[in-house]
CHARMM internal coordinates of N, CA and C (Angstrom, degrees):
IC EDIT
DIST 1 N 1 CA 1.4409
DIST 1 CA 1 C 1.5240
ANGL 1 N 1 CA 1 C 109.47
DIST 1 C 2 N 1.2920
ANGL 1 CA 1 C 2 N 116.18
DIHE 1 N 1 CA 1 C 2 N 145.37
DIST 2 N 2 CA 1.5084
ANGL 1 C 2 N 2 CA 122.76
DIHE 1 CA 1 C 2 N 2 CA -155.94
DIST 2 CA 2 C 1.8549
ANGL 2 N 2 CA 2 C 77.48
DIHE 1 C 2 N 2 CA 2 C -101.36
DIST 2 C 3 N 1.3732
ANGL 2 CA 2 C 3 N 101.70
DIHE 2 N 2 CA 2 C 3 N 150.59
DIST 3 N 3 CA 1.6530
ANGL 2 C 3 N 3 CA 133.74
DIHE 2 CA 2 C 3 N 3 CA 165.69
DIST 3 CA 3 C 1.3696
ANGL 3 N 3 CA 3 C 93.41
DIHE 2 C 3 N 3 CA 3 C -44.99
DIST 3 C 4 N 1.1716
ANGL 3 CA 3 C 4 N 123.43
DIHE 3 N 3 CA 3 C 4 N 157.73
DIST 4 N 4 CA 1.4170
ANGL 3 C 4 N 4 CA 130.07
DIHE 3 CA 3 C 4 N 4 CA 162.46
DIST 4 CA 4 C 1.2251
ANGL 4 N 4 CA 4 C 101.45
DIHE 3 C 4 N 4 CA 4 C -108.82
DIST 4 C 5 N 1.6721
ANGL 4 CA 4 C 5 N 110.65
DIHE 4 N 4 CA 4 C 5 N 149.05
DIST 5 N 5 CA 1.5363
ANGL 4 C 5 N 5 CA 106.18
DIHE 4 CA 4 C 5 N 5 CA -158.20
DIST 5 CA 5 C 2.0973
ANGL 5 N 5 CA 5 C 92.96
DIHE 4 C 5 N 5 CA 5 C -128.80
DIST 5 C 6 N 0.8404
ANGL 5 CA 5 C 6 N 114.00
DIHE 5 N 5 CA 5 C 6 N 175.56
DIST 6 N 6 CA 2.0558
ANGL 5 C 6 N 6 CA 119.61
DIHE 5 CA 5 C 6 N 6 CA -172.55
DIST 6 CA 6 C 1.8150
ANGL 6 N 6 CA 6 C 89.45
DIHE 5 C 6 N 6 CA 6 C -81.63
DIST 6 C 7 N 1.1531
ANGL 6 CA 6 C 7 N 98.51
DIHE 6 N 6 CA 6 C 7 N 113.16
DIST 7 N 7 CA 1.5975
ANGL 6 C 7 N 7 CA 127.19
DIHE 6 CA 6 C 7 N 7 CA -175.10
DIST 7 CA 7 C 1.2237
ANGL 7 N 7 CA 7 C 139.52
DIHE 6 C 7 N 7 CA 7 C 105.92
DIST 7 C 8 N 1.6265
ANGL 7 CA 7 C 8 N 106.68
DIHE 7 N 7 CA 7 C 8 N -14.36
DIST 8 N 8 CA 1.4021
ANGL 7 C 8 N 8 CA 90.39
DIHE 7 CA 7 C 8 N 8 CA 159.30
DIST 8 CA 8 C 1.2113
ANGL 8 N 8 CA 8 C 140.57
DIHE 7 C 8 N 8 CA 8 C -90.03
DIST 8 C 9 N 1.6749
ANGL 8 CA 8 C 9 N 97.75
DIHE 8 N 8 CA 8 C 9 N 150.01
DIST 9 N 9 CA 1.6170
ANGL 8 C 9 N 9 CA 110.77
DIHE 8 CA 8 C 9 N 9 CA -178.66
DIST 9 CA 9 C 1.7242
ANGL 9 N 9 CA 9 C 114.51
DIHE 8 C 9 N 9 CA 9 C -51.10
DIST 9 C 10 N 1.0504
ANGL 9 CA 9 C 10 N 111.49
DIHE 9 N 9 CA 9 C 10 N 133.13
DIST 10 N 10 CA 1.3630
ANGL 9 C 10 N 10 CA 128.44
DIHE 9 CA 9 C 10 N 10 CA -170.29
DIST 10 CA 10 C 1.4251
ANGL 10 N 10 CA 10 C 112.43
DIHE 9 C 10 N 10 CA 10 C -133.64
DIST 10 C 11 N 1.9189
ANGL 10 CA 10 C 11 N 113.71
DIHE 10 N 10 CA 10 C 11 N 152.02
DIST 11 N 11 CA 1.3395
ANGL 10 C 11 N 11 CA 105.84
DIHE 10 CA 10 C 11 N 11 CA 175.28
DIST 11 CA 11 C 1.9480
ANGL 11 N 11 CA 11 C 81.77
DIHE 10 C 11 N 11 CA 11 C -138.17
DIST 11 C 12 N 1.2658
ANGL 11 CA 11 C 12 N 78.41
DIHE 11 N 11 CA 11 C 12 N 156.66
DIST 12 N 12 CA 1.7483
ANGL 11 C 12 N 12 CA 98.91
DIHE 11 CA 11 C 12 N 12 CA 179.30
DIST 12 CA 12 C 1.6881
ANGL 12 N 12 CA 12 C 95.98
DIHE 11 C 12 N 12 CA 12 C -104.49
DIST 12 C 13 N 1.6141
ANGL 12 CA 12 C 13 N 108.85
DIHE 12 N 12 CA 12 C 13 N 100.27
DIST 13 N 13 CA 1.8358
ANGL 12 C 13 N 13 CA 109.94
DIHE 12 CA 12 C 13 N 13 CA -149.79
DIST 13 CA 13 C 1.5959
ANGL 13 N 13 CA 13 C 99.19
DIHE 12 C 13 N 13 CA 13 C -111.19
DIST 13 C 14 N 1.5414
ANGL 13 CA 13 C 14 N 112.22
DIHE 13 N 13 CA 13 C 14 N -5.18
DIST 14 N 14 CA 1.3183
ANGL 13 C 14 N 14 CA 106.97
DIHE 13 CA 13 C 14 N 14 CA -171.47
DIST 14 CA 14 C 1.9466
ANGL 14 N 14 CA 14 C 112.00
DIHE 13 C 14 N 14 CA 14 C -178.34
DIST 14 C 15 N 1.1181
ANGL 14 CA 14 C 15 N 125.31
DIHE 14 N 14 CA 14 C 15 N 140.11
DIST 15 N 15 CA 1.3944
ANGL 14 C 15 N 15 CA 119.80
DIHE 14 CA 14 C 15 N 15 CA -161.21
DIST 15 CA 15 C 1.4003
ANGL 15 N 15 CA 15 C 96.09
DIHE 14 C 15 N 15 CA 15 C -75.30
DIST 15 C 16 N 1.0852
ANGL 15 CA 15 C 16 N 129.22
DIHE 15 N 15 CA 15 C 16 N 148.47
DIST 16 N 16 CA 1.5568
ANGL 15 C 16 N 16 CA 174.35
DIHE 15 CA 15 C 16 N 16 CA -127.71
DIST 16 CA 16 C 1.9835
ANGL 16 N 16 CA 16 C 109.00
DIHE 15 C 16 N 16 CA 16 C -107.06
DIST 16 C 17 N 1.0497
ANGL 16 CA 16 C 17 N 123.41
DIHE 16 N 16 CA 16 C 17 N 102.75
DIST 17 N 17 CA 1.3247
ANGL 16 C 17 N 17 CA 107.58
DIHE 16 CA 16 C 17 N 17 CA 149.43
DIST 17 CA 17 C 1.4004
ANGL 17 N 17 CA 17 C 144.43
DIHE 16 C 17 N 17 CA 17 C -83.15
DIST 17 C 18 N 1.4149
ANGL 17 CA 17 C 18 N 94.29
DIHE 17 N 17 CA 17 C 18 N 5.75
DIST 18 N 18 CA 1.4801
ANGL 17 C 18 N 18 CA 94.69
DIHE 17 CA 17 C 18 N 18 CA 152.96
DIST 18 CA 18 C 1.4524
ANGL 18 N 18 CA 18 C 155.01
DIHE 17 C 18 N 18 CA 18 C -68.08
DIST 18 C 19 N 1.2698
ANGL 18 CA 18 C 19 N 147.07
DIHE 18 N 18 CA 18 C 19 N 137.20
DIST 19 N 19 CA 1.4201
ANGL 18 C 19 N 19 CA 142.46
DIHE 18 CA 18 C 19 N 19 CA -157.40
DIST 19 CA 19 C 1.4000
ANGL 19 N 19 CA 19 C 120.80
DIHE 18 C 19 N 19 CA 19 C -54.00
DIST 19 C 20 N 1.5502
ANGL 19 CA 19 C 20 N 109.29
DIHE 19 N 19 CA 19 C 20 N -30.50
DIST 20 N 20 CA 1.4701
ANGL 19 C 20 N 20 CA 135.01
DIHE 19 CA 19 C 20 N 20 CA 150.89
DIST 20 CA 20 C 1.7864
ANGL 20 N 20 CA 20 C 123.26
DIHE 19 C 20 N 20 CA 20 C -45.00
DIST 20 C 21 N 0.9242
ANGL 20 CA 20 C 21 N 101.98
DIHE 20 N 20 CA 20 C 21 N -22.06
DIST 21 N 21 CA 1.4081
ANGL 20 C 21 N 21 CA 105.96
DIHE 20 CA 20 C 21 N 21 CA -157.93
DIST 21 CA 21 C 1.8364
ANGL 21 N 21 CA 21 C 93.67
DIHE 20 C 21 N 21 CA 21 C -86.88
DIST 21 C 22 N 1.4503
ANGL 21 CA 21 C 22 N 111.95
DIHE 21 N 21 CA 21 C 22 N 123.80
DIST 22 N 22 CA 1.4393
ANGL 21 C 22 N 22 CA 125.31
DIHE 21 CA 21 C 22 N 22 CA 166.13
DIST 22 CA 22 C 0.9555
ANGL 22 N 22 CA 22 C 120.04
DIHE 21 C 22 N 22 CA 22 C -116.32
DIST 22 C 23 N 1.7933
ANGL 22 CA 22 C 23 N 112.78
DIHE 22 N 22 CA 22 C 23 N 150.53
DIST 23 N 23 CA 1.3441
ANGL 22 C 23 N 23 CA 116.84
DIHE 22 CA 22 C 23 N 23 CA -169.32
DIST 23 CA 23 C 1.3744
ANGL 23 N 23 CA 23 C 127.04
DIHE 22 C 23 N 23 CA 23 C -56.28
DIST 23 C 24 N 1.1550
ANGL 23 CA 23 C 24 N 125.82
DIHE 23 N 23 CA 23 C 24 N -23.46
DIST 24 N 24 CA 1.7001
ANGL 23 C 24 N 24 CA 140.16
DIHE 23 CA 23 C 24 N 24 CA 161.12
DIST 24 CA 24 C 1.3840
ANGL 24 N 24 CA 24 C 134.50
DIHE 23 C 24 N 24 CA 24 C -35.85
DIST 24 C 25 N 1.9250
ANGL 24 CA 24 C 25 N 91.17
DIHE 24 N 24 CA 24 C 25 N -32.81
DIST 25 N 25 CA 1.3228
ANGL 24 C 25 N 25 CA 96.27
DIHE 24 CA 24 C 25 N 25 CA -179.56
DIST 25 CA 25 C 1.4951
ANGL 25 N 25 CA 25 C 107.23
DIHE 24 C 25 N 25 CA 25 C -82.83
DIST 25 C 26 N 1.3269
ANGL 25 CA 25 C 26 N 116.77
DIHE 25 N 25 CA 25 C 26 N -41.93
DIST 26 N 26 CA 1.7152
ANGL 25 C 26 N 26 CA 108.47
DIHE 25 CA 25 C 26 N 26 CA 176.58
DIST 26 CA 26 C 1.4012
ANGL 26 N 26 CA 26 C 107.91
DIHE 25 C 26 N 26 CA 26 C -37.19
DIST 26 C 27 N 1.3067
ANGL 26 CA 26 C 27 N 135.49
DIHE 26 N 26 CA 26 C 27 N 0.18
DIST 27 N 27 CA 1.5109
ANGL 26 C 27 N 27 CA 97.76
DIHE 26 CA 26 C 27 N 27 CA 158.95
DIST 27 CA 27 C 1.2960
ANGL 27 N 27 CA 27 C 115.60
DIHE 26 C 27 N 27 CA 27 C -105.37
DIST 27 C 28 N 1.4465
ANGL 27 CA 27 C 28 N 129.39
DIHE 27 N 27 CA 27 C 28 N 26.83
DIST 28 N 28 CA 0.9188
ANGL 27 C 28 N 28 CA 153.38
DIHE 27 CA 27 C 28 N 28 CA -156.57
DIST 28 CA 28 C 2.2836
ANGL 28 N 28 CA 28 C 115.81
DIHE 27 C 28 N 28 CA 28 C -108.77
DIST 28 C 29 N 1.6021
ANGL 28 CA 28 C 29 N 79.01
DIHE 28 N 28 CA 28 C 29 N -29.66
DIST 29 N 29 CA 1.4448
ANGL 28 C 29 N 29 CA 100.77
DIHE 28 CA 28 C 29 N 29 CA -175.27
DIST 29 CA 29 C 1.6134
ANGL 29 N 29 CA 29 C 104.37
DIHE 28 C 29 N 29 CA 29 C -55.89
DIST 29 C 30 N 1.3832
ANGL 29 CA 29 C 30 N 90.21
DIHE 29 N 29 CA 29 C 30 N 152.94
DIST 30 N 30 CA 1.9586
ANGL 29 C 30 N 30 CA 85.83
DIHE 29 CA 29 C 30 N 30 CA -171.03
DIST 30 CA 30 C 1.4836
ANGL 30 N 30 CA 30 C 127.99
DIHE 29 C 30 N 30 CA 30 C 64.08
DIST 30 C 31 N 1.3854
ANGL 30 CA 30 C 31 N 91.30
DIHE 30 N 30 CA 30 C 31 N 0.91
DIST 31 N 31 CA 2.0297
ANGL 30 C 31 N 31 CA 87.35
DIHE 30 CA 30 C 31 N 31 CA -175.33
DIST 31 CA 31 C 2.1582
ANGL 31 N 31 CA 31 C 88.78
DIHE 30 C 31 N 31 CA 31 C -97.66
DIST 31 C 32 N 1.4212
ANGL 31 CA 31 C 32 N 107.21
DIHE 31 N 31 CA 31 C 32 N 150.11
DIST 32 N 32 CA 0.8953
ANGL 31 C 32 N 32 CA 127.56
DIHE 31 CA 31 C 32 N 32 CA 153.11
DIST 32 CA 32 C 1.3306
ANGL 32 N 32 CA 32 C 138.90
DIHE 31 C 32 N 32 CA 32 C -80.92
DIST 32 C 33 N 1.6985
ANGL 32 CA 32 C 33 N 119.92
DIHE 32 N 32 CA 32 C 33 N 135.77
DIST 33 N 33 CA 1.4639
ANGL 32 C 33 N 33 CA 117.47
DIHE 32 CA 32 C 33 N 33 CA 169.97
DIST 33 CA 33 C 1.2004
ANGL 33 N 33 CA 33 C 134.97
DIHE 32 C 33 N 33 CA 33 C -147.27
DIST 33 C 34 N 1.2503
ANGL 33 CA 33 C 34 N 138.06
DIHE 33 N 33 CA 33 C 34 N -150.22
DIST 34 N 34 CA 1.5622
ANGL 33 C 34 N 34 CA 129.16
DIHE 33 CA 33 C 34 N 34 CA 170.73
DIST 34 CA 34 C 1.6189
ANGL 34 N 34 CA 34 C 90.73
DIHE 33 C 34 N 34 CA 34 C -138.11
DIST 34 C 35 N 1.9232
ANGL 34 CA 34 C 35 N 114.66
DIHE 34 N 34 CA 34 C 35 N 142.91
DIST 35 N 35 CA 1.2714
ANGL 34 C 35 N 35 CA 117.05
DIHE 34 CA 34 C 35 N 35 CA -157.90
DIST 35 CA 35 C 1.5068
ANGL 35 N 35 CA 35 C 85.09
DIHE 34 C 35 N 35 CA 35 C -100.42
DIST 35 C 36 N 1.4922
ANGL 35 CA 35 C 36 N 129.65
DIHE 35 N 35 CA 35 C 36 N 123.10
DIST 36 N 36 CA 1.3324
ANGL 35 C 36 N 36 CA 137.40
DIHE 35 CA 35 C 36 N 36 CA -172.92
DIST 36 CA 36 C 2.0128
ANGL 36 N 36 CA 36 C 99.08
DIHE 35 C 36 N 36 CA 36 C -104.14
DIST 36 C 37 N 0.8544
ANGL 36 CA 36 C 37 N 100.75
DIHE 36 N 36 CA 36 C 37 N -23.90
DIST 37 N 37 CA 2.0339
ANGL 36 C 37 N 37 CA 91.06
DIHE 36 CA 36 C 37 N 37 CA 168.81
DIST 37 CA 37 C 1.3035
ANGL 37 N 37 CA 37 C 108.57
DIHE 36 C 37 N 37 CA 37 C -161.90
DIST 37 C 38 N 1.6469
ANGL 37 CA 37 C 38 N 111.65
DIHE 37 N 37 CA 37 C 38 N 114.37
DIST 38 N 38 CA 0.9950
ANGL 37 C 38 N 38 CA 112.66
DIHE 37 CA 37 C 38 N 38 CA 179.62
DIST 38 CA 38 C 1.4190
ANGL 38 N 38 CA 38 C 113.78
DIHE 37 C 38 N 38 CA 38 C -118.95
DIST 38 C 39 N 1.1780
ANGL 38 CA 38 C 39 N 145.39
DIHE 38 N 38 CA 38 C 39 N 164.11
DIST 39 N 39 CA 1.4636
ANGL 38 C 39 N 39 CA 154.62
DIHE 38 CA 38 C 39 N 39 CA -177.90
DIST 39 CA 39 C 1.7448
ANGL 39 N 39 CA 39 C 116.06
DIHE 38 C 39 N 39 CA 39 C -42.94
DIST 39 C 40 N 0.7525
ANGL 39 CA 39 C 40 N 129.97
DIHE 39 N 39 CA 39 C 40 N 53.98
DIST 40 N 40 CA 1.5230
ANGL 39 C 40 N 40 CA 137.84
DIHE 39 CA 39 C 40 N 40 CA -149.85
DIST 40 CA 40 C 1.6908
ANGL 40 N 40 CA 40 C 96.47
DIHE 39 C 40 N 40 CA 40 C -93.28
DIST 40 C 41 N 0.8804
ANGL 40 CA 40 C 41 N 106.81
DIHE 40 N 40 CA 40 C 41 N -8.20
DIST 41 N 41 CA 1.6822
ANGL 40 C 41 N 41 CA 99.89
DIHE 40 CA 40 C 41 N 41 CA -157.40
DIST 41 CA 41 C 1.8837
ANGL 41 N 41 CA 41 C 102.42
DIHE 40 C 41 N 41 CA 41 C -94.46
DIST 41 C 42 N 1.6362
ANGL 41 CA 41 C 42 N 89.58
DIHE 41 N 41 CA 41 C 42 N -56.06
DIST 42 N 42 CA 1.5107
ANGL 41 C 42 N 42 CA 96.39
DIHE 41 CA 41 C 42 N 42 CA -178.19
DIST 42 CA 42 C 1.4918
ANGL 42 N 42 CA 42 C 116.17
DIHE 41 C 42 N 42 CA 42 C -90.70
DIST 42 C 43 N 1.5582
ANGL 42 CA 42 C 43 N 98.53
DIHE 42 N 42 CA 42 C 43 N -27.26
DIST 43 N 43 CA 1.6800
ANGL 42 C 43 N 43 CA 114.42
DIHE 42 CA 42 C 43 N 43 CA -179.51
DIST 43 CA 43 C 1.4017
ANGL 43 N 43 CA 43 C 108.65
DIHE 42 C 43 N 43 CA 43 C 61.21
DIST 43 C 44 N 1.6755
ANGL 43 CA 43 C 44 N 108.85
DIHE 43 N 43 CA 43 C 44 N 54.51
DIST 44 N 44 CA 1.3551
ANGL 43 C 44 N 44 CA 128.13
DIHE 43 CA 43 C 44 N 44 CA 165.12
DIST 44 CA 44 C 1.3951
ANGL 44 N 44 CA 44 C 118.81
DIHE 43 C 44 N 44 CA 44 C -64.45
DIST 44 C 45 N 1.6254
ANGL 44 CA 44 C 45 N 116.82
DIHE 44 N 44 CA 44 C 45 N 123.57
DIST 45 N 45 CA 1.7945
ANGL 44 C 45 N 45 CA 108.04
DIHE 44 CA 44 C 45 N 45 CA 171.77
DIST 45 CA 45 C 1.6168
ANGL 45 N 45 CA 45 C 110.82
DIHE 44 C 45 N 45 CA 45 C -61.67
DIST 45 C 46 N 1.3242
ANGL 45 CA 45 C 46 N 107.10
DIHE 45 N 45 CA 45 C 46 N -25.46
DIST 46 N 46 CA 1.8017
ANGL 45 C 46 N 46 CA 111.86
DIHE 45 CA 45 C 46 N 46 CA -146.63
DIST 46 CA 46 C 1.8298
ANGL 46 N 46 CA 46 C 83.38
DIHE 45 C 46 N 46 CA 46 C -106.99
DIST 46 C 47 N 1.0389
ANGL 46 CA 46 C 47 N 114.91
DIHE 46 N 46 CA 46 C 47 N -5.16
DIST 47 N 47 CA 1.7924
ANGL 46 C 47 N 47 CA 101.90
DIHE 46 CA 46 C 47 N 47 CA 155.15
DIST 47 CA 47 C 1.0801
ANGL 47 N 47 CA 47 C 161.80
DIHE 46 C 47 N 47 CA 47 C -46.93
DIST 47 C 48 N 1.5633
ANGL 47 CA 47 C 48 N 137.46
DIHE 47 N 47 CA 47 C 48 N 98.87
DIST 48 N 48 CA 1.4139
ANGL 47 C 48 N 48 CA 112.91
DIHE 47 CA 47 C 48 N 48 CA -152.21
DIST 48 CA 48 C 1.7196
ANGL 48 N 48 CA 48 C 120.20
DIHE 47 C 48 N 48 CA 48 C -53.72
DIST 48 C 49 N 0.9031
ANGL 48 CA 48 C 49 N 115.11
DIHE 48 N 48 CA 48 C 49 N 179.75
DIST 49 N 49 CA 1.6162
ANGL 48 C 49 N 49 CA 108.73
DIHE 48 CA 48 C 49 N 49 CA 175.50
DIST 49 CA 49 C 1.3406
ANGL 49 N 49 CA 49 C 105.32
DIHE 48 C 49 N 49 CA 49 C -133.97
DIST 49 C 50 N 1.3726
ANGL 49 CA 49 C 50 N 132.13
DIHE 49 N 49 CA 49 C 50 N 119.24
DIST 50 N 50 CA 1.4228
ANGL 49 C 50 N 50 CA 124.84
DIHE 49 CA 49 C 50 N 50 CA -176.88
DIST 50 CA 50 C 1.8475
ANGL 50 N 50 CA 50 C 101.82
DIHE 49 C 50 N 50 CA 50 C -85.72
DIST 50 C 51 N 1.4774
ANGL 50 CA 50 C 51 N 104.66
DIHE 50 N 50 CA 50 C 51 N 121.82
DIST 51 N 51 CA 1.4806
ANGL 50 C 51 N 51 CA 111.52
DIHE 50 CA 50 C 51 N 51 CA -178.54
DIST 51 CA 51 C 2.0819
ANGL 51 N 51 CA 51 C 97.16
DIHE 50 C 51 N 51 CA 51 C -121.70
DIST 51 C 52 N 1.7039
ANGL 51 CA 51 C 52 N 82.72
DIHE 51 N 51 CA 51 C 52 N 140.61
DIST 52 N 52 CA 1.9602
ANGL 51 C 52 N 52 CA 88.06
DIHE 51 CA 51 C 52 N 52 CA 174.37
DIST 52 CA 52 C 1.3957
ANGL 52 N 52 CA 52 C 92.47
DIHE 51 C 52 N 52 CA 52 C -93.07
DIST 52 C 53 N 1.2319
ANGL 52 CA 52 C 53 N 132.05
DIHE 52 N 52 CA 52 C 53 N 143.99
DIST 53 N 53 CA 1.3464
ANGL 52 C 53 N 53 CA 137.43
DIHE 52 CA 52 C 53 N 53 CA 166.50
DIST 53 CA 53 C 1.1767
ANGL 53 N 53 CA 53 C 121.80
DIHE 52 C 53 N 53 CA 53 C -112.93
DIST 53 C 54 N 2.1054
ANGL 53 CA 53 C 54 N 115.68
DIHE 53 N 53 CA 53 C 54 N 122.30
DIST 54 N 54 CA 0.9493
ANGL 53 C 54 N 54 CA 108.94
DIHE 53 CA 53 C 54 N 54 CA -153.44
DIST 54 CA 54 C 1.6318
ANGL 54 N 54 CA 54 C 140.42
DIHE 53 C 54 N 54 CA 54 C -84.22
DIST 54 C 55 N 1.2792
ANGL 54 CA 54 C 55 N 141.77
DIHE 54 N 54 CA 54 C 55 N 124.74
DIST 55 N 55 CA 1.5129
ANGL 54 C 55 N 55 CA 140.05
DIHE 54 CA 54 C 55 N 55 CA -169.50
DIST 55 CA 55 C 1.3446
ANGL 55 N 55 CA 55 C 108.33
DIHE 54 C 55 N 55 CA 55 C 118.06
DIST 55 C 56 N 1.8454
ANGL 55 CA 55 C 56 N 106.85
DIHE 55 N 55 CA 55 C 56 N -6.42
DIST 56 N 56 CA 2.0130
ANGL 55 C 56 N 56 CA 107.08
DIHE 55 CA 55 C 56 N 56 CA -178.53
DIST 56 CA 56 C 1.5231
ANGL 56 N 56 CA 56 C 100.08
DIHE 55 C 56 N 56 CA 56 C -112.94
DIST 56 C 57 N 1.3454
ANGL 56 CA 56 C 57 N 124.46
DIHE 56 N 56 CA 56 C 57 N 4.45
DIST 57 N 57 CA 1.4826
ANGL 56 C 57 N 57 CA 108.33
DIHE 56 CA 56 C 57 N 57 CA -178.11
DIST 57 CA 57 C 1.8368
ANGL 57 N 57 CA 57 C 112.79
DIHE 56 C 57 N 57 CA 57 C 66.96
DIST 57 C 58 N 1.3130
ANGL 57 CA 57 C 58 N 102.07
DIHE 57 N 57 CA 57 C 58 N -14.42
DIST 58 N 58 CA 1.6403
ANGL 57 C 58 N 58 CA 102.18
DIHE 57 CA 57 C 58 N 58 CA -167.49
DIST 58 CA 58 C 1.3768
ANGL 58 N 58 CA 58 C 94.65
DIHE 57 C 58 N 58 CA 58 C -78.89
DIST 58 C 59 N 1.3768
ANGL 58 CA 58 C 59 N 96.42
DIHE 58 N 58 CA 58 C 59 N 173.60
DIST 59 N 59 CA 1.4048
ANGL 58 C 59 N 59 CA 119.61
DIHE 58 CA 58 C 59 N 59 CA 177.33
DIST 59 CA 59 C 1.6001
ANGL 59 N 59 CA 59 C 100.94
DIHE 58 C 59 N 59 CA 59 C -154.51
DIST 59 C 60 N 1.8938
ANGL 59 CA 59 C 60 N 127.83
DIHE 59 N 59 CA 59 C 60 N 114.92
DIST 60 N 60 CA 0.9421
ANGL 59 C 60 N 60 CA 140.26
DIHE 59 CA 59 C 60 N 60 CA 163.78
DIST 60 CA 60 C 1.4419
ANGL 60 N 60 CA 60 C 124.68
DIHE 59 C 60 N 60 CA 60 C -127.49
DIST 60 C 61 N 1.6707
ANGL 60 CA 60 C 61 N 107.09
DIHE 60 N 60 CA 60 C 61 N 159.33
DIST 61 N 61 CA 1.4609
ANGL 60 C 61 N 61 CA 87.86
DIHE 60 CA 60 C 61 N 61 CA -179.21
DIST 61 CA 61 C 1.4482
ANGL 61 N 61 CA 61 C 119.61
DIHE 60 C 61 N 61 CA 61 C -119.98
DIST 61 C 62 N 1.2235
ANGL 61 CA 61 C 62 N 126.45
DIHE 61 N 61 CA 61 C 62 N 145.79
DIST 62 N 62 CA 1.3645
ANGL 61 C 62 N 62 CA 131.27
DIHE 61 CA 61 C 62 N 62 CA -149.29
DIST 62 CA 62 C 1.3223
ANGL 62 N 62 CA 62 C 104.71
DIHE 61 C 62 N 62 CA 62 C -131.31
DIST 62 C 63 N 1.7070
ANGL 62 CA 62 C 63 N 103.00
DIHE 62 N 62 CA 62 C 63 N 129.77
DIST 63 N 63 CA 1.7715
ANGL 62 C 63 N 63 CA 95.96
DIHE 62 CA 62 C 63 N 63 CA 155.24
DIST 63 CA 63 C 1.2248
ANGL 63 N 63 CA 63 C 155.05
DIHE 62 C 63 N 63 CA 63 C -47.76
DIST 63 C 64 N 1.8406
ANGL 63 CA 63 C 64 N 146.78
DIHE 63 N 63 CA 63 C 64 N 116.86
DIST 64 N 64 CA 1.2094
ANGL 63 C 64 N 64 CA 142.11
DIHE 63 CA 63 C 64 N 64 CA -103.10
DIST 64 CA 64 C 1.8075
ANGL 64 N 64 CA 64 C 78.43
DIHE 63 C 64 N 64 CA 64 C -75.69
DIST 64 C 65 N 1.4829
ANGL 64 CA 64 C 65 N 121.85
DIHE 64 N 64 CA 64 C 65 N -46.74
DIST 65 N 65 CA 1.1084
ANGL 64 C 65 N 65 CA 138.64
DIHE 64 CA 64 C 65 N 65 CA -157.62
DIST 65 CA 65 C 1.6833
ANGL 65 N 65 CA 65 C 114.25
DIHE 64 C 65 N 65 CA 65 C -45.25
DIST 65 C 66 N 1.0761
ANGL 65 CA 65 C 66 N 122.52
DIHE 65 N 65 CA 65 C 66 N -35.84
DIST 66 N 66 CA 1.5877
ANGL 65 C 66 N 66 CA 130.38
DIHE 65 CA 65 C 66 N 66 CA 172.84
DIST 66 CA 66 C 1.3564
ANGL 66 N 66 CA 66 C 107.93
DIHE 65 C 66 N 66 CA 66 C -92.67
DIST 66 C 67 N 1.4021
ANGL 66 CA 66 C 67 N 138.53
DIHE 66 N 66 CA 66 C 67 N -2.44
DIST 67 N 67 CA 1.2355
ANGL 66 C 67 N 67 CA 148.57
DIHE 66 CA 66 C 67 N 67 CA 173.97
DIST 67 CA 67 C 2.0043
ANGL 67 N 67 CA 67 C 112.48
DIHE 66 C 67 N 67 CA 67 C -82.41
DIST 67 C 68 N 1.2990
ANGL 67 CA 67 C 68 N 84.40
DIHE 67 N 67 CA 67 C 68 N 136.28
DIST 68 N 68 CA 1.7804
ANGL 67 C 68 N 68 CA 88.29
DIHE 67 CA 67 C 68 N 68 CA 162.03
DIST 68 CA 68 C 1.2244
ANGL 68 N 68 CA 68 C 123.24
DIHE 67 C 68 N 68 CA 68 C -174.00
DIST 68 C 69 N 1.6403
ANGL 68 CA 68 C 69 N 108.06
DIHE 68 N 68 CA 68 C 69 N 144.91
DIST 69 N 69 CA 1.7442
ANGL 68 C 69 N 69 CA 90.85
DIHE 68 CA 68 C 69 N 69 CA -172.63
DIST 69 CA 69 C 1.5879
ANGL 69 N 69 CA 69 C 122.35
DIHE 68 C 69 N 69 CA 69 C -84.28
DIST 69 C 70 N 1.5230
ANGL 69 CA 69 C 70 N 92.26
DIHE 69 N 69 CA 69 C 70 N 154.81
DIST 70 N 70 CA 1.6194
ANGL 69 C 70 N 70 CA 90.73
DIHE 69 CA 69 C 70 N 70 CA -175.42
DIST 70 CA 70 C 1.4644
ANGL 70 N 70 CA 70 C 104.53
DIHE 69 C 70 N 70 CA 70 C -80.55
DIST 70 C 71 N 0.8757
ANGL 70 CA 70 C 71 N 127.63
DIHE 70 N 70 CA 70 C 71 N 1.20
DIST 71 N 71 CA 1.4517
ANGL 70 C 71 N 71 CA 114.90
DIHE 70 CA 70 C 71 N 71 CA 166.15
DIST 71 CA 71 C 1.8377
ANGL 71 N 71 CA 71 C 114.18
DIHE 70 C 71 N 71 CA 71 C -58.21
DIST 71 C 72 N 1.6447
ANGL 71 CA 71 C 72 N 111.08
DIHE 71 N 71 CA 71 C 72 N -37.28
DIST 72 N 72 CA 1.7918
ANGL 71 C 72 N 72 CA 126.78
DIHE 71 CA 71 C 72 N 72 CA -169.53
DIST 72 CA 72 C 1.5503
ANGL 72 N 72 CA 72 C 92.11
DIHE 71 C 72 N 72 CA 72 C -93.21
DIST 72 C 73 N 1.1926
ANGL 72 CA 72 C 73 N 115.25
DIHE 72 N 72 CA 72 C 73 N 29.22
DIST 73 N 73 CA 1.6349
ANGL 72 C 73 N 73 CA 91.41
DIHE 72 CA 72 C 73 N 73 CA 173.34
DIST 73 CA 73 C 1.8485
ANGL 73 N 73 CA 73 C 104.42
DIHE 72 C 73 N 73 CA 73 C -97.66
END
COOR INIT
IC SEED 1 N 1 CA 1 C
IC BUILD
């Protein structure tokens, strides 16, 4: 799996087994976004990924693991 890089389209497609992962975000599943800062430096798998999600103004950050681009769907 390629790094995720600041712009790609992303969907939050499925809850997270990571230790990171909180119950809040399941309502989050299925929402779409664009990844605005991602781990670029060390190019960590186990990194959060800060994603804006689109139609909430929010911006959260999510484990790479429930992430995917909509480009591979």
């Amino acid at each position: 799996m390629q790094p995720f890089r600041q712009g790609d389209k992303v969907e939050i497609y499925r809850k997270s087994d990571d230790e990171n992962w909180e119950q809040y975000m399941e309502e989050y599943i299925g929402f779409h976004g664009f990844v605005t800062d991602p781990d670029t430096v060390i190019n960590d798998p186990e990194a959060l990924v800060r994603v804006t999600l689109d139609g909430t103004g929010g911006t959260h950050r999510f484990p790479q693991d429930c992430l995917r681009r909509l480009e591979e769907i």
